[in-house]
DOVEX-529846 format. One line per 4 residues: number of its first residue (from 0); their letters; for each residue y, x, z of N, C-alpha, C. Coordinates in Angstrom, 3 decimals. Each point is the difference from the previous one (the first is absolute). Layout:
N
NUM = A = Y X Z Y X Z Y X Z ~ ... $
This chain:
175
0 = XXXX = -5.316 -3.903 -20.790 -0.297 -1.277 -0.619 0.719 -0.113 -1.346 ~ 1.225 0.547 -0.231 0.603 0.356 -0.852 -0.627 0.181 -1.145 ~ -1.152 1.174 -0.078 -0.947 0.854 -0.900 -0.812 -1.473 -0.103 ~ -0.290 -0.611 0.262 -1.281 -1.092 -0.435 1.098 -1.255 -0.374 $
4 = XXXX = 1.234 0.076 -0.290 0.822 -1.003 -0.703 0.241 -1.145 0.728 ~ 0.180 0.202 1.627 0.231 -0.983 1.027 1.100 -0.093 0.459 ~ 0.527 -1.261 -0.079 1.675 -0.368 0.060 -0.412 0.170 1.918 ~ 1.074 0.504 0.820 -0.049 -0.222 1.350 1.292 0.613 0.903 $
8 = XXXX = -0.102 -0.581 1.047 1.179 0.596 1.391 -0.483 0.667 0.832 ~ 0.384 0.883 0.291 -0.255 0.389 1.439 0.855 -0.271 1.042 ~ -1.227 -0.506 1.221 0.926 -0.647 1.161 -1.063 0.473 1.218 ~ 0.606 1.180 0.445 -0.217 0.155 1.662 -0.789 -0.637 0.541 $
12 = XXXX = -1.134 0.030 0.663 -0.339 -0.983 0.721 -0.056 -0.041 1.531 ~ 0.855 1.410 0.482 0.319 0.510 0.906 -1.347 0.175 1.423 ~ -1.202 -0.101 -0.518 -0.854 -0.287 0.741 -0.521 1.277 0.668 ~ 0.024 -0.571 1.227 -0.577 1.570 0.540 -1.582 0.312 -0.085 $
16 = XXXX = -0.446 0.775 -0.685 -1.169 0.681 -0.128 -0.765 0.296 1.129 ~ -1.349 -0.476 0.462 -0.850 0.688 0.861 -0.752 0.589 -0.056 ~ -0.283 1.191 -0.424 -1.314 0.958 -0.542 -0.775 -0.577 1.422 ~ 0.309 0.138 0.954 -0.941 0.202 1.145 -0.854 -1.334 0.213 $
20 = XXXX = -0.214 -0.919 -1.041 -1.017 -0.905 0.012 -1.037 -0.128 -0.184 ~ -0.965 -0.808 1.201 -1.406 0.965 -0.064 -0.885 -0.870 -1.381 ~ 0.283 0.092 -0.951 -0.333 -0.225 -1.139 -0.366 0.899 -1.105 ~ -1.459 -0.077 -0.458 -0.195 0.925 -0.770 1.185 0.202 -1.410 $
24 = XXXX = -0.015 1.518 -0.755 1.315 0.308 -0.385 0.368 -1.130 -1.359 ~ -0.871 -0.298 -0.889 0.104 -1.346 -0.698 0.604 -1.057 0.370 ~ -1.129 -0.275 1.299 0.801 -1.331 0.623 1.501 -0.064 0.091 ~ -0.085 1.327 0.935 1.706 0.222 0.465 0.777 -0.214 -1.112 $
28 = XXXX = -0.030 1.089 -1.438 0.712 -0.347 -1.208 0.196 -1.756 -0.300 ~ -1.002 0.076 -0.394 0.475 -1.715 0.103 1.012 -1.007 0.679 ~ -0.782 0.158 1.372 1.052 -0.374 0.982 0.944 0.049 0.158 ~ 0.470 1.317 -0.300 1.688 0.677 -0.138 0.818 -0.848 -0.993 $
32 = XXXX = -0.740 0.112 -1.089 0.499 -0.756 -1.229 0.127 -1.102 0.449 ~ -0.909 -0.555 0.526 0.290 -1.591 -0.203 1.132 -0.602 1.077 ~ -0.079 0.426 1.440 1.229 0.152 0.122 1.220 0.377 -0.511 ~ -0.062 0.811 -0.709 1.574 0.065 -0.630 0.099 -0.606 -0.755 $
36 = XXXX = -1.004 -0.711 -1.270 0.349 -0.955 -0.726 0.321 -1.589 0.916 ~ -0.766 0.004 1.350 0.314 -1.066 0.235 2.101 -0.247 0.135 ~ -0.185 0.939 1.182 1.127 0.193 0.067 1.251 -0.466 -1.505 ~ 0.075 0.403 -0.923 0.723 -0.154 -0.679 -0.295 -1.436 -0.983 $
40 = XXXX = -1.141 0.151 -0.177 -0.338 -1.560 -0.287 0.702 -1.184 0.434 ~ 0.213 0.163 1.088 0.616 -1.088 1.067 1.399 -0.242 -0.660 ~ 1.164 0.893 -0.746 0.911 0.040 -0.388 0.160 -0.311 -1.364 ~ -1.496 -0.029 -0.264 0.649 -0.654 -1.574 -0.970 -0.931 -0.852 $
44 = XXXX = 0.664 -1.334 -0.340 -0.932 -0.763 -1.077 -0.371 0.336 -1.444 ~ -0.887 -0.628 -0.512 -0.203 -0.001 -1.123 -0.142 1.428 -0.352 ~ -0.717 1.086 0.544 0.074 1.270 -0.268 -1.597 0.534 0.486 ~ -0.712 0.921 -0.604 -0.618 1.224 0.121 0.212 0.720 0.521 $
48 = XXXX = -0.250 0.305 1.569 0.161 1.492 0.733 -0.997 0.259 0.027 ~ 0.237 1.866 -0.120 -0.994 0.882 -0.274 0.779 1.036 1.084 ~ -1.028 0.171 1.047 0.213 1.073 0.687 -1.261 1.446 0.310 ~ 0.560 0.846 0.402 -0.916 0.858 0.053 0.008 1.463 1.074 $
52 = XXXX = -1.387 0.318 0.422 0.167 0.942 1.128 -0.890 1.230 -0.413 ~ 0.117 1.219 0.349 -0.172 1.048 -0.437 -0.252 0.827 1.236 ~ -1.240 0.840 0.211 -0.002 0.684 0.983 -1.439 1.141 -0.382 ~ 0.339 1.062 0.739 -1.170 1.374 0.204 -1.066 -0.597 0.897 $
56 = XXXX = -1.431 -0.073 -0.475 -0.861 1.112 1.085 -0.946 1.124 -0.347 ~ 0.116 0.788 0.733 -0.703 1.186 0.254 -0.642 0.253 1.353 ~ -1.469 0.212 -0.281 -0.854 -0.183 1.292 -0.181 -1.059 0.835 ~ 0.145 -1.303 -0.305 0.328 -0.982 0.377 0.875 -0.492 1.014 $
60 = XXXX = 1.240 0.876 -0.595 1.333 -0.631 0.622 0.719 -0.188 -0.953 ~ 1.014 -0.940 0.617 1.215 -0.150 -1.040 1.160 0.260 0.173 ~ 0.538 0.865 -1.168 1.450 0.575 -0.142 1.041 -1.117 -1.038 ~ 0.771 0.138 1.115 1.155 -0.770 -1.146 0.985 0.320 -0.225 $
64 = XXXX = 1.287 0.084 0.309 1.066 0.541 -0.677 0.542 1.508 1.023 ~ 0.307 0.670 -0.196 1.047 0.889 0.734 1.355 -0.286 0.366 ~ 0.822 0.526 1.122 1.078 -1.137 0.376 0.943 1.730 -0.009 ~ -0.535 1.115 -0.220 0.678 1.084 0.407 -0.356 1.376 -0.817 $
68 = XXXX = -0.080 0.580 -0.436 -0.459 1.728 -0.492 -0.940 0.612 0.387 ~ 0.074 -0.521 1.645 -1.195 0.618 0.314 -0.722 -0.739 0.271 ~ -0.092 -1.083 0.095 -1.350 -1.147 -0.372 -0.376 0.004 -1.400 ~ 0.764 0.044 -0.933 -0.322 0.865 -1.459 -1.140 1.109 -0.093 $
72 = XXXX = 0.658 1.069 1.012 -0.581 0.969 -0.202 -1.318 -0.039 0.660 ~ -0.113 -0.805 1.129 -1.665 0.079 0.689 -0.894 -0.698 -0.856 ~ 0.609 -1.354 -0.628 -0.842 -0.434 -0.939 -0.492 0.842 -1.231 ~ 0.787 0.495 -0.505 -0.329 0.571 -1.241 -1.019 1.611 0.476 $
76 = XXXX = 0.268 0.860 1.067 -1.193 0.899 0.528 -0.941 -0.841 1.028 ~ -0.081 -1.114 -0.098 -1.689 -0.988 -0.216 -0.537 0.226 -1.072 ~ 0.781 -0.881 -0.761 -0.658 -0.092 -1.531 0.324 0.901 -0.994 ~ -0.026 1.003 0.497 0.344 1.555 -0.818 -1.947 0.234 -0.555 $
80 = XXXX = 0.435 -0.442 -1.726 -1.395 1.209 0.047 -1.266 -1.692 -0.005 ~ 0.242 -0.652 0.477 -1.379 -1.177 0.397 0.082 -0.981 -0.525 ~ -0.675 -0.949 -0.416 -0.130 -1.573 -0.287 0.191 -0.821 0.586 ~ 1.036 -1.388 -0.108 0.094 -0.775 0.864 0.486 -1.325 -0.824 $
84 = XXXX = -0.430 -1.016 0.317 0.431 -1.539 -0.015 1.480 -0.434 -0.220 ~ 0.372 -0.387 -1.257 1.313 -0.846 0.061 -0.635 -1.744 -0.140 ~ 0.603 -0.523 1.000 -0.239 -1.345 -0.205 0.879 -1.277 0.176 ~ -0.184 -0.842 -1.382 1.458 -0.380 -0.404 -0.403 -1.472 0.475 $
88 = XXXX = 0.554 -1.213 0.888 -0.636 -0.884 0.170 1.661 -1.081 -1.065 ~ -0.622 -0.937 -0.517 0.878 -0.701 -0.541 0.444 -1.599 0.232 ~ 0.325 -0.568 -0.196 -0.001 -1.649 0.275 0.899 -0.308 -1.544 ~ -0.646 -1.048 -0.211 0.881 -1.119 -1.079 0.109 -1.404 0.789 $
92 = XXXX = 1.000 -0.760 0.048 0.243 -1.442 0.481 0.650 -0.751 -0.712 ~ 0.065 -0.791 -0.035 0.487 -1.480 -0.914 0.603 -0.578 1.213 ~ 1.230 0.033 -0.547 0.904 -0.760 1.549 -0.302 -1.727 -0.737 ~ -0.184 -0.140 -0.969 0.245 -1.551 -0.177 -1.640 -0.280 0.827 $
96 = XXXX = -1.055 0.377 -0.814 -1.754 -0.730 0.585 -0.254 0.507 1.339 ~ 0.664 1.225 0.371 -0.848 1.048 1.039 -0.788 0.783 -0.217 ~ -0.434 -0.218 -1.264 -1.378 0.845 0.331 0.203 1.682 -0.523 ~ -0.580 1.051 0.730 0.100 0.706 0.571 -1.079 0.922 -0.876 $
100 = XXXX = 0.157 1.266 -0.091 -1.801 0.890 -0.175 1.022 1.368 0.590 ~ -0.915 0.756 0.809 -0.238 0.787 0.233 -0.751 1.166 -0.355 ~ 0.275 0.970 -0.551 -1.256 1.200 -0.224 0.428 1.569 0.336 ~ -0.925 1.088 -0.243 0.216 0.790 0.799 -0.506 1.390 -1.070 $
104 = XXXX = 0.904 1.012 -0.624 -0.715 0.825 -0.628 0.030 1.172 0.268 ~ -0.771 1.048 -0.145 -0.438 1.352 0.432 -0.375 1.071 -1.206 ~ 0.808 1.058 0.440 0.373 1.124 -0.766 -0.528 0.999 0.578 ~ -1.136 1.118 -0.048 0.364 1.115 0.739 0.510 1.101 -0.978 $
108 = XXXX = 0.609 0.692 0.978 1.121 1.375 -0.433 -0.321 1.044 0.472 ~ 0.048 0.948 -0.834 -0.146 1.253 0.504 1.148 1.080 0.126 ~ 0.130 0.547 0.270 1.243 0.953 0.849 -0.613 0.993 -0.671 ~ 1.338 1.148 -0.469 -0.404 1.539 -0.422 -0.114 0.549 1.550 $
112 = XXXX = -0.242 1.161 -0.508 0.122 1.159 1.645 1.048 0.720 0.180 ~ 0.569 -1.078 0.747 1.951 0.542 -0.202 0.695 1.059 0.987 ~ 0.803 1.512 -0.571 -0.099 0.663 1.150 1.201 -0.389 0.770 ~ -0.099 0.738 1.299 1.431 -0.929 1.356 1.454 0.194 -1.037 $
116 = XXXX = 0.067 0.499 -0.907 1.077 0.265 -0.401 0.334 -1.103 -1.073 ~ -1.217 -0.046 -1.021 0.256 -1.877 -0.581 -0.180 -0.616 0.660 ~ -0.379 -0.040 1.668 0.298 -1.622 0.563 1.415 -0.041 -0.178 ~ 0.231 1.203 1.123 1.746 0.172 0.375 0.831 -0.651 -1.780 $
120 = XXXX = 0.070 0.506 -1.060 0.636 0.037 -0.551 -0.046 -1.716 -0.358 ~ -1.297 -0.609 -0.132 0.132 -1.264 -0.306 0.237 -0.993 0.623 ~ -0.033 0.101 1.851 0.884 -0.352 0.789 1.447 0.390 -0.097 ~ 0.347 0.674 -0.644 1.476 0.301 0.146 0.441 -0.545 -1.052 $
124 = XXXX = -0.288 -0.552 -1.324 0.155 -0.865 -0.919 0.209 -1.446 0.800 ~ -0.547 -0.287 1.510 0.190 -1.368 0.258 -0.717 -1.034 -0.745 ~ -0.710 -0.408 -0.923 -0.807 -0.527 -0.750 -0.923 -0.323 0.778 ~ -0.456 0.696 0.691 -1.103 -0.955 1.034 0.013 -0.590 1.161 $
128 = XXXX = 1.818 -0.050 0.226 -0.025 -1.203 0.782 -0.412 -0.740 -0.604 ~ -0.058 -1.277 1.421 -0.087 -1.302 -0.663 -0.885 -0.689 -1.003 ~ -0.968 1.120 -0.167 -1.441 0.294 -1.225 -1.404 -0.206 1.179 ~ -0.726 -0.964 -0.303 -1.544 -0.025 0.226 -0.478 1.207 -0.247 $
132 = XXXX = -0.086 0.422 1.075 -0.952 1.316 0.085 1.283 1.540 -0.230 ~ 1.328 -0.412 -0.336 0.901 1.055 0.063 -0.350 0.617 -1.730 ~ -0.468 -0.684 -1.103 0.274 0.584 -1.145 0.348 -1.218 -0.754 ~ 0.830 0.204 -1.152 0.272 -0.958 -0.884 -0.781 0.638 -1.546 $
136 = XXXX = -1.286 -1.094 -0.086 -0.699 0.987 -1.078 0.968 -0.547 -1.609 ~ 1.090 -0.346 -0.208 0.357 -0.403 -1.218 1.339 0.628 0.188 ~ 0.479 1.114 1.197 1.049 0.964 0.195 -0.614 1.274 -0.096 ~ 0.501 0.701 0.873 -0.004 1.327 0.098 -1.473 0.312 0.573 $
140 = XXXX = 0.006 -1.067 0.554 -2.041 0.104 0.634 -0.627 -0.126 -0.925 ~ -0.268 0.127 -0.982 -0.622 -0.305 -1.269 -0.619 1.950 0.035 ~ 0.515 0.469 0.483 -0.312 1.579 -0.316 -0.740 0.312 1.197 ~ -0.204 -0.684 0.919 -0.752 0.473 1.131 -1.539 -1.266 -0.440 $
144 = XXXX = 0.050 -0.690 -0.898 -1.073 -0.950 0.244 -1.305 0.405 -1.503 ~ -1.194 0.908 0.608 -1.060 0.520 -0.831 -0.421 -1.037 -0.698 ~ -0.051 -0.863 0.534 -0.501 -1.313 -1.052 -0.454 -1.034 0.783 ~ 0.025 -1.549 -1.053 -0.288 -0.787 1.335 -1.210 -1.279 -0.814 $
148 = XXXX = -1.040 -0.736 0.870 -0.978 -0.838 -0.823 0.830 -1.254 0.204 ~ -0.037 -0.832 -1.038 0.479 -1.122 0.763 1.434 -0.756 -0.942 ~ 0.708 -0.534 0.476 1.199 -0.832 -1.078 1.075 0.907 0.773 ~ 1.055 0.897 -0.953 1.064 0.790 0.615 1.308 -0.632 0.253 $
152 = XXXX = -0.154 -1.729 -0.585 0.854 -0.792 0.438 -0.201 -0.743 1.569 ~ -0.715 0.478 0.015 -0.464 -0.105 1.330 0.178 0.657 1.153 ~ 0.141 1.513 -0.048 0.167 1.125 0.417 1.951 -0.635 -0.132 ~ 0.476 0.067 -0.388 1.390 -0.084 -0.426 0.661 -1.856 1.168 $
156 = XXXX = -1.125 -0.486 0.310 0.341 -1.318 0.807 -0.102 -1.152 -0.288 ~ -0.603 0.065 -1.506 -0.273 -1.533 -0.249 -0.966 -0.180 -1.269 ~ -1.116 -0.351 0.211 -1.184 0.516 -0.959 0.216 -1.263 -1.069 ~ 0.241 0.556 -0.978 0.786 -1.178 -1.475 -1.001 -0.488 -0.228 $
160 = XXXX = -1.360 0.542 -0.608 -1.038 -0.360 -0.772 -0.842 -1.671 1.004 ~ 0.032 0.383 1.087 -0.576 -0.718 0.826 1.056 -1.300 0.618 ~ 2.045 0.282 -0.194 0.059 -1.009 0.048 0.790 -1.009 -1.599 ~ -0.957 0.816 -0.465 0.388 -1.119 -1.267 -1.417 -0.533 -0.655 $
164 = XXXX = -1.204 0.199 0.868 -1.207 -1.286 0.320 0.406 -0.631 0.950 ~ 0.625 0.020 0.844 0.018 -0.940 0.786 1.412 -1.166 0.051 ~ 0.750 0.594 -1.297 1.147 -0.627 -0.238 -0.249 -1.374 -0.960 ~ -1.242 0.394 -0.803 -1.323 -0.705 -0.692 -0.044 -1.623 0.637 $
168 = XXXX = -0.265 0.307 1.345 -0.345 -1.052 0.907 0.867 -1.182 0.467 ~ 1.846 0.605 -0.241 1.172 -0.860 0.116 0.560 -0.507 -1.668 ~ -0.850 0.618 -0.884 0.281 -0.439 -1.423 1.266 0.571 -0.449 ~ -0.358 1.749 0.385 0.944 0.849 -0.560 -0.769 1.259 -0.634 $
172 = XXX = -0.054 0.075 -1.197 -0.813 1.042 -0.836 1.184 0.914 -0.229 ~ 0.019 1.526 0.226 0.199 0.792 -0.696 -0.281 0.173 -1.335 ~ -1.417 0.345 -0.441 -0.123 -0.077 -1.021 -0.769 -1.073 -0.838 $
């Protein structure tokens, strides 16, 4: 938010994530978001929260973070080599009116054809913990990713272009 000249905090919203909601993967993005913006909303007046959720699918499932190396590593020989869905769901709220928007944006990515030895090595960098889908495409994953259609701020967890139209709507222009 920084890069688009946006004064802001970050504050935890400690919310636990449910991929396993039977909600199509949009919806879910959304949802995610808007819970966590609710969540933190609640703590503060006179303020703009902007929260946001980030998650894989491929084949119509969804991958979300890795908790270990080798959940790293199974994710990334999935999507070794194939195309798959980053999808970033966002929320903006106005703690003073309430009002709320939700939206949901989509990136697909493509993966080089990586051999077991660049998985290993880019799991062993650790970088894909804790990473949607186990790569960080604006780190070291940037070398495993052939190219991608779509907003790469997006891919990265928070699609700028899309929320500074909708920042439009609380009577906050970027540009």
């Amino acid at each position: 938010m920084k890069i688009i000249g946006l004064k802001f905090k970050v504050e935890p919203s400690n919310c636990q994530e449910n991929l396993s909601l039977d909600l199509e993967p949009q919806e879910l993005a959304k949802s995610l978001s808007l819970e966590k913006a609710r969540l933190v909303a609640q703590k503060h007046k006179n303020a703009l929260v902007i929260a946001a959720d980030t998650f894989i699918v491929f084949e119509n499932k969804i991958l979300g973070k890795p908790n270990t190396k080798t959940e790293a590593k199974d994710m990334l020989e999935i999507l070794n080599g194939k195309r798959h869905l980053v999808i970033t769901g966002f929320t903006v709220i106005d703690t003073d009116t309430g009002k709320a928007i939700s939206k949901a944006v989509e990136t697909k990515v493509y993966l080089k054809k990586l051999s077991p030895d660049e998985i290993d090595a880019y799991v062993k960098s650790e970088e894909p913990l804790d990473k949607a889908g186990a790569y960080a495409i604006q780190g070291l994953g940037s070398v495993i990713v052939e190219k991608i259609e779509g907003d790469y701020f997006n891919v990265i967890g928070l699609p700028l272009s899309a929320l500074a139209e909708s920042l439009k709507e609380f009577d906050v222009h970027v540009l």
